[in-house]
C-alpha positions, 0 to 999 in steps of 0.5 A: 851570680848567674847559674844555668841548671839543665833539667829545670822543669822537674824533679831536682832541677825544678827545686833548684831553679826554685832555690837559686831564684829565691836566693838571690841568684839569676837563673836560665833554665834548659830542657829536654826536647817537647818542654816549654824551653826554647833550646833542648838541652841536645842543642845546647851550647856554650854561647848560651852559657857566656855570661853564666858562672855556674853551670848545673848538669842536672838533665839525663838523656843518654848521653847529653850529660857526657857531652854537656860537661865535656863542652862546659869543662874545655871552656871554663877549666882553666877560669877559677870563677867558674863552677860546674855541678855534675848530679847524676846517680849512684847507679854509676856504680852498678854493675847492671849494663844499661845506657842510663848506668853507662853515662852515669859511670862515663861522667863519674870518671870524667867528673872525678877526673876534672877535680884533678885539673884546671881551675874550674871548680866542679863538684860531682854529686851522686845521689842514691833514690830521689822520689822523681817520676824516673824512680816511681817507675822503679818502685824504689824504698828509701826515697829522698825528696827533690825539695831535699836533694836540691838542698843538699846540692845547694848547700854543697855548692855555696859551702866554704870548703870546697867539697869536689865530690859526695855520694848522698843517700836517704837513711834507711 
């Protein structure tokens, strides 16, 4: 199984390219602009994806995320092999206006929506705070690691049952 996870350098995303890869799996990274990566993820698209079974939309950048699944959904709904791991925060659920919590809630709709539709698995995974450099700066409590997000999101995706959508946060 080949899987292309967004946001590979860092955080979640770097976890989950070390686990996938340590499994087994063949993995493609892509990143925001100023990385290591070849293609930013804004310039990202489906012909980077043609031979991949799993697409993971891990990388925040505005609106990238929105687009990204947008792209990857009209392709593959209608292929039951396929699967495609929205993460993104709970902060889709807050009120607080802002870019960030506006696409977080824009792809919950859209995400959600797409369990309902076509034959693409997709899983949408909402975490509470996750210690990354993002929420270092929020001087969040209750942080629960990358390397433990990762496998909870690894373990969700592989799982028998088909688990189309969970909200995951640290125990207080």
């Amino acid at each position: 199984m080949k899987v292309a996870i967004t946001g590979h350098q860092s955080g979640i995303g770097a976890e989950l390219f070390r686990l996938f890869t340590e499994n087994g799996f063949e993995c493609i990274g892509f990143d925001k602009a100023g990385q290591r990566d070849p293609v930013d993820i804004r310039k990202l698209n489906i012909k980077h994806l043609e031979d991949c079974d799993m697409f993971i939309n891990n990388a925040w950048d505005e609106f990238v995320q929105i687009q990204l699944f947008h792209m990857v959904w009209n392709k593959w709904k209608n292929d039951e092999t396929k699967t495609i791991v929205n993460i993104y925060s709970m902060n889709a659920n807050r009120d607080e206006i802002s870019v960030y919590n506006t696409s977080k809630r824009m792809l919950d709709d859209l995400s959600t929506r797409s369990v309902f539709q076509g034959k693409c698995r997709t899983h949408n995974i909402k975490f509470g705070w996750v210690d990354t450099n993002f929420v270092r700066n929020k001087k969040a409590t209750f942080l629960m690691s990358p390397e433990e997000a990762a496998q909870m999101v690894y373990d969700t995706v592989l799982h028998k049952y088909y688990i189309p959508s969970i909200g995951i946060m640290a125990k207080k």
